[in-house]
C-alpha positions as CSV (number, residue, x, y, z in Angstrom):
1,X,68.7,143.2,57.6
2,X,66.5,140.2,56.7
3,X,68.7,138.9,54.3
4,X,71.6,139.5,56.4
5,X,70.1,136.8,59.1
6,X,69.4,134.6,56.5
7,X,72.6,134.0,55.1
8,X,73.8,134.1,58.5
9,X,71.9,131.3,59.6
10,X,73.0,129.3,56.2
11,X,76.7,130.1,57.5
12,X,78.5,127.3,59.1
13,X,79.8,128.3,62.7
14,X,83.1,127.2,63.4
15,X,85.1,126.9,66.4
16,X,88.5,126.0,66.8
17,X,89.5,124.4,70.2
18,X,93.2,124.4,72.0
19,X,93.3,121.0,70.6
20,X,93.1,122.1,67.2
21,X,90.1,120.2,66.4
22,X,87.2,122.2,64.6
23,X,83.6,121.7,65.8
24,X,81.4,122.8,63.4
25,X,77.7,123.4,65.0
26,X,75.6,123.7,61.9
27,X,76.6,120.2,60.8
28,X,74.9,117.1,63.3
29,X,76.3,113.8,61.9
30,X,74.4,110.9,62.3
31,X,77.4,108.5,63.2
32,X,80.6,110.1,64.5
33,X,83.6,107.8,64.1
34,X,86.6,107.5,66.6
35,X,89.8,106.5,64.9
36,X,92.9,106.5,67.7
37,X,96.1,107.1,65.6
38,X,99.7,105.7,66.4
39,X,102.4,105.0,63.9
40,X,100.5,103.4,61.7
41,X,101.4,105.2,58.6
42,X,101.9,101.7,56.8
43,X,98.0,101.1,57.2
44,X,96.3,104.7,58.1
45,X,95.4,104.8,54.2
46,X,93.6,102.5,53.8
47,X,91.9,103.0,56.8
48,X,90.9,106.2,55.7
49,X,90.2,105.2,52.6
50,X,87.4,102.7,54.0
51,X,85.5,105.6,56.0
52,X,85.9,109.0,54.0
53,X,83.9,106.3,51.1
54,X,81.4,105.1,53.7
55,X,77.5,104.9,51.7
56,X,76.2,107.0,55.3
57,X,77.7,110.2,54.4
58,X,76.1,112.0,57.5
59,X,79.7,111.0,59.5
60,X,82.5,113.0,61.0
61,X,85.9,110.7,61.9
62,X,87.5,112.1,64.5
63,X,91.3,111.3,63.9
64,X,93.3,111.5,67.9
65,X,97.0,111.1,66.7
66,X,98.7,109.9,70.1
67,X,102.2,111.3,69.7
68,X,103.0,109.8,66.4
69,X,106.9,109.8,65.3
70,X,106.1,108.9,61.8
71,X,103.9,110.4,59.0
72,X,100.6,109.7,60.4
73,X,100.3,113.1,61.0
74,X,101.0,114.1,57.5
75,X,98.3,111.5,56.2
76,X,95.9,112.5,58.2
77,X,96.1,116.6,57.2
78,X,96.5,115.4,53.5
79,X,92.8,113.3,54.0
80,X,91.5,116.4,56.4
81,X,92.0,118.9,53.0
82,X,90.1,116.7,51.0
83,X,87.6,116.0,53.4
84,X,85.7,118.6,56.2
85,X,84.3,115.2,58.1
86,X,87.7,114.6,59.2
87,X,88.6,116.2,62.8
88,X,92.1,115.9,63.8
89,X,92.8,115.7,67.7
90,X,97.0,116.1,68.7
91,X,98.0,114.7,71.7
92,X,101.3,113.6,73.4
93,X,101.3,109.7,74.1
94,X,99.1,109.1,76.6
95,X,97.6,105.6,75.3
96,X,94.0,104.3,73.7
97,X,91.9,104.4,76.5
98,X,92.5,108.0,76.9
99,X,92.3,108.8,73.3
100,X,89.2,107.4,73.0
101,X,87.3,109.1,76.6
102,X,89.1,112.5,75.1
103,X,87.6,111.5,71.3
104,X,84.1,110.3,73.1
105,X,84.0,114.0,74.9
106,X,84.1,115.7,71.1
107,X,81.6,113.4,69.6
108,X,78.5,114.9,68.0
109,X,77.2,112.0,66.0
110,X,73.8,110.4,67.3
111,X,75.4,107.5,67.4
112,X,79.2,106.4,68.3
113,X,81.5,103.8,66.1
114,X,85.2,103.4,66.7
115,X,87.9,101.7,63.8
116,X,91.3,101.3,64.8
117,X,93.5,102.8,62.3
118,X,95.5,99.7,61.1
119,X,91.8,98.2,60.2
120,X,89.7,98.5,57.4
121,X,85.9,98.6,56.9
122,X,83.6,98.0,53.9
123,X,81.8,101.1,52.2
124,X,78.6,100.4,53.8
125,X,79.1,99.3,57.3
126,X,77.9,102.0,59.3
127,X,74.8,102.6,56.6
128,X,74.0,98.6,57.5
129,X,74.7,99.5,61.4
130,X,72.6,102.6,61.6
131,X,69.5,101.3,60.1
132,X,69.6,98.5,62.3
133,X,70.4,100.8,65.5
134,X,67.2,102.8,64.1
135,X,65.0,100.1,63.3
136,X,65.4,99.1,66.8
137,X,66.3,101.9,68.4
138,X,68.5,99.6,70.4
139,X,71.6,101.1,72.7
140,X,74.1,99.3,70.6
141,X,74.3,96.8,67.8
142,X,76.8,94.3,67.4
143,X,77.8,92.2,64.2
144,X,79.8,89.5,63.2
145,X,83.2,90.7,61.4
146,X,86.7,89.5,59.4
147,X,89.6,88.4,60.6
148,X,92.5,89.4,58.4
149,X,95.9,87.5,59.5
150,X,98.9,86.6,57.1
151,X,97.4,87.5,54.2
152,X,94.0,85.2,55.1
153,X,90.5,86.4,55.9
154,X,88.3,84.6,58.2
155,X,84.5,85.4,58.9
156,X,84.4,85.5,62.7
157,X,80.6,85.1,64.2
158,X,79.4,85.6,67.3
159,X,77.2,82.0,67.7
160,X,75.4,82.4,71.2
161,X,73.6,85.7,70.0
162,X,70.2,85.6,68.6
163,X,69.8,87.5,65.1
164,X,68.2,90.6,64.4
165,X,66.4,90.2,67.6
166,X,66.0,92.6,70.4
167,X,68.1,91.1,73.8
168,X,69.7,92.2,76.7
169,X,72.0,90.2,79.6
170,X,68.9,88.8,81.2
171,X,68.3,86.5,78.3
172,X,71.7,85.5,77.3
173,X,74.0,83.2,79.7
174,X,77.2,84.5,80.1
175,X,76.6,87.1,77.2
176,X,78.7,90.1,79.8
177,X,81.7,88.6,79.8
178,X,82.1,86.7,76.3
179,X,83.9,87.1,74.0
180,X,85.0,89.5,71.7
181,X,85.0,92.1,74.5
182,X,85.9,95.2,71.7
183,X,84.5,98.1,70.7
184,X,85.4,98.1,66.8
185,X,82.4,95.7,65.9
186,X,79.6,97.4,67.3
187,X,77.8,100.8,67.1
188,X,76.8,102.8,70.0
189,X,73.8,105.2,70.9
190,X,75.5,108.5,72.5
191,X,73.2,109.2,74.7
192,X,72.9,105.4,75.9
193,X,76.8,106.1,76.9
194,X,76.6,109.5,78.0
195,X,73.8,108.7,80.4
196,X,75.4,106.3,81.8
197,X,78.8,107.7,82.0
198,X,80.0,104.8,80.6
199,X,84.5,105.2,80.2
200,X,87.1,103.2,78.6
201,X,90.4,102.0,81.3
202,X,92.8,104.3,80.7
203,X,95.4,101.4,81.4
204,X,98.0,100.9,79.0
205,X,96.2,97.6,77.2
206,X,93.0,96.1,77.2
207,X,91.0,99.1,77.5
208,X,87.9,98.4,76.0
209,X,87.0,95.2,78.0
210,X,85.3,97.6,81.2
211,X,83.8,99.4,78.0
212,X,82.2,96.3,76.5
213,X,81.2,95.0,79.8
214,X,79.3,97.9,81.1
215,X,77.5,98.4,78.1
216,X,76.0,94.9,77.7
217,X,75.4,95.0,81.8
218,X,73.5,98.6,81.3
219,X,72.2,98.1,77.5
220,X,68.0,97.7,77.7
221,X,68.0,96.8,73.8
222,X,70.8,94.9,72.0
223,X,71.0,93.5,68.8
224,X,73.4,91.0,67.2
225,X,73.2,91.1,63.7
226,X,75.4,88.4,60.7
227,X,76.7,90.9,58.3
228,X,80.5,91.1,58.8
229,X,81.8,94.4,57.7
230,X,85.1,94.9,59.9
231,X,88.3,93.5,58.6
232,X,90.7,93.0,62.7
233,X,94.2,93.5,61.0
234,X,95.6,90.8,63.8
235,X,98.2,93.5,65.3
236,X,101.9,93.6,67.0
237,X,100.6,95.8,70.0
238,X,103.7,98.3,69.7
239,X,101.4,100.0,66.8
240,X,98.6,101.1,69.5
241,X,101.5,102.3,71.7
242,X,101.4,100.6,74.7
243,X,104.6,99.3,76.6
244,X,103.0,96.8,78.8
245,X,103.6,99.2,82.0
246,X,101.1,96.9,84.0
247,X,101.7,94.0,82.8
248,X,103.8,92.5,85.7
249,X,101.0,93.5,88.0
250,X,98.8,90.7,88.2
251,X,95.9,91.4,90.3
252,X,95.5,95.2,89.4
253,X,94.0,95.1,86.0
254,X,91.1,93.0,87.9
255,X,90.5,95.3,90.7
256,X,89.9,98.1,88.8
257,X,87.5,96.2,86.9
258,X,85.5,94.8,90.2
259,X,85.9,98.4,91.5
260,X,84.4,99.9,88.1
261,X,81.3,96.9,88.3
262,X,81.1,98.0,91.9
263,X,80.4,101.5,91.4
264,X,78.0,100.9,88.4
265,X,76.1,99.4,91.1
266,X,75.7,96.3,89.0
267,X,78.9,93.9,90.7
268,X,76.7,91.2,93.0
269,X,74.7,91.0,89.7
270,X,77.6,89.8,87.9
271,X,79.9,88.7,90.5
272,X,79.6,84.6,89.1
273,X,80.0,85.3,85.9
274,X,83.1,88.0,87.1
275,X,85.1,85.8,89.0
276,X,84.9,83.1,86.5
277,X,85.6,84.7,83.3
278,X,88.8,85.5,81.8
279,X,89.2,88.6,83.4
280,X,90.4,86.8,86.2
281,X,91.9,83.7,84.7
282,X,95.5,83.8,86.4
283,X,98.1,81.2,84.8
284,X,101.2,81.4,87.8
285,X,102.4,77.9,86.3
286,X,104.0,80.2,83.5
287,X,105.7,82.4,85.8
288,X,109.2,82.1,88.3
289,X,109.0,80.2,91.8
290,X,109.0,83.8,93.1
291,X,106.9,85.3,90.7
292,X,104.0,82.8,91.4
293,X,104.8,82.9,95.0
294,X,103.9,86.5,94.6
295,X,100.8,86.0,92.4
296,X,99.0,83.8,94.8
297,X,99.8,85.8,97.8
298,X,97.5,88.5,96.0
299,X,95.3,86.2,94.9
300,X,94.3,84.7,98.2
301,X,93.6,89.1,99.2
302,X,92.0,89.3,96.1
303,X,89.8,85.9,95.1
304,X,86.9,84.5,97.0
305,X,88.4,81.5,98.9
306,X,86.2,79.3,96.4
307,X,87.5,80.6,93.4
308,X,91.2,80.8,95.1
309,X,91.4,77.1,95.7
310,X,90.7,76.7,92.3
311,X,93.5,78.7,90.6
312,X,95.7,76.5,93.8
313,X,94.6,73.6,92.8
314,X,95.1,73.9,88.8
315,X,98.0,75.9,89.4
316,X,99.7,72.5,91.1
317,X,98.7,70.3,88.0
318,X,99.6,72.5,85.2
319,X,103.2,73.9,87.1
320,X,104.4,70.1,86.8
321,X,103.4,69.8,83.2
322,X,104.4,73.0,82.1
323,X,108.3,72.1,83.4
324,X,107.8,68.9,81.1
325,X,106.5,70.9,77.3
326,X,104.3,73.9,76.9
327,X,103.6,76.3,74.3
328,X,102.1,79.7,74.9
329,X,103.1,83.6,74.3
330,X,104.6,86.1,76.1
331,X,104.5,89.8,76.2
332,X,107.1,92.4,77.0
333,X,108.9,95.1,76.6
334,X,106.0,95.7,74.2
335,X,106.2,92.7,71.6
336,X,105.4,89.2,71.6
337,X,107.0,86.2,72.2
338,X,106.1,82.7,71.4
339,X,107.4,80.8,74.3
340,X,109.0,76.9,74.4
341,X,109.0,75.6,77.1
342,X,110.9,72.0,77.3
343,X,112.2,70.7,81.0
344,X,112.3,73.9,82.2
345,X,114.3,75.9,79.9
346,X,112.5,78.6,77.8
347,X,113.2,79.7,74.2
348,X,111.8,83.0,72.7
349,X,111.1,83.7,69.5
350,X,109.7,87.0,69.3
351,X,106.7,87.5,66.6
């Protein structure tokens, strides 16, 4: 009987979900790894290939394929024989922000990383970001990172942030809202999230801005560290699978975000900062007569009157010299544009 309960508690416990994801109980990584999946079987490999080599072993990457129509499916069951840490999630399209709440919800690791799956990372980035999240057993830890675009990499720092020190929004101007407001370059401690029922927008782009934002507004202990280890494959958003739905309206993508900050109970400690970031940073000289007609009408509802005479104001200036020349691109239909602007008549050129 003895030696019956002790090979039974050597025996991993599996469980396998409607989702078709195993949870195995007897293994407790130290990082798990979200990696939202959308026909991107031109890059998935070598996404792959970055983690399932990672120096931490102590991982699980938890693959959510979003509807896929091409092989990603196929590549991620080929890396899933050869590799128990892989979880696979299926899931009709439903967009990045809920892949990654549904991913976040399966996530075992004591701490929280996410790669998109047309990005790469280097063998010992989330050995580098765990020792650092330990040493200072900090709710997240943020680091420089690559930017990889035609063919050119570009180190891409972070220069407002003190280094391998401990900080938090008090001691950094402006820190909530600057820039880059992703996910991909940082590492988070579960329960810092959990806790604090932190969510990403389940809007169809931009998801992970209300993420970044409430972390660095609720995060006690940050640290910024200069060791790049993320290569940002600049994208064509079609890959993450996002049409854009929301796109044409202009004040809703903002509301949610005040409404969010609102019931964090952390908006009047932000609101500056809110209402002058780019969150909010409306450009109606780009649009129609009828189109920016419409945009301030919600604006004046939606803007402090301060920060509403502003946008007027700027609007006026830059309307007139957009009709003369401007330069500046375009999203719809789910690709981008580079827009030409010269007297008033527009050329596309779609990227």
């Amino acid at each position: 009987m003895c030696i019956v309960l002790l090979l039974f508690s050597y025996t991993r416990i599996i469980l396998v979900y409607e989702n078709n994801i195993k949870k195995d109980y007897t293994f407790m990584p130290k990082v798990s790894i979200i990696v939202p999946v959308y026909n991107v079987e031109e890059y998935l490999p070598k996404c792959l290939d970055s983690l399932v080599t990672q120096t931490l072993s102590d991982i699980e990457i938890i693959c959510v394929n979003d509807g896929s129509t091409d092989n990603s499916l196929q590549i991620l069951e080929q890396y899933a024989r050869d590799d128990f840490r892989i979880k696979i999630v299926n899931q009709s399209n439903s967009g990045i922000g809920v892949v990654r709440n549904n991913a976040l919800d399966l996530a075992q690791g004591e701490y929280i990383g996410f790669v998109d799956s047309d990005d790469w990372v280097s063998e010992k980035m989330f050995e580098i970001l765990y020792s650092t999240a330990k040493k200072f057993d900090c709710d997240f830890v943020e680091e420089s990172f690559y930017s990889f675009k035609n063919g050119n990499v570009q180190k891409c720092d972070i220069t407002n942030l003190p280094v391998n020190k401990v900080f938090n929004s008090k001691d950094i101007e402006n820190y909530i809202f600057s820039s880059p407001k992703v996910v991909w370059n940082k590492l988070f401690k579960t329960s810092f999230i959990k806790n604090n029922n932190i969510r990403f927008m389940e809007t169809s782009r931009d998801e992970d801005v209300i993420f970044t934002v409430l972390c660095r507004a609720l995060a006690k202990k940050i640290v910024y560290i200069d060791c790049p280890a993320y290569y940002y494959r600049h994208k064509n958003y079609v890959i993450l699978g996002s049409n854009f739905k929301d796109s044409n309206n202009y004040t809703q993508y903002s509301k949610i975000m005040r409404e969010m900050l609102i019931s964090y109970g952390i908006f009047e400690q932000v609101e500056s900062e809110f209402y002058s970031s780019d969150i909010v940073s409306y450009r109606p000289w780009r649009l129609s007569r009828d189109e920016a007609k419409k945009l301030m009408n919600e604006l004046k509802l939606f803007l402090p009157d301060k920060y509403y005479k502003c946008v007027l104001y700027k609007s006026m200036i830059l309307s007139f010299l957009y009709k003369v020349f401007s330069v500046y691109n375009e999203y719809k239909d789910g690709f981008k544009y580079k827009v030409f602007s010269v007297l008033g008549i527009k050329f596309h050129i779609r990227k």
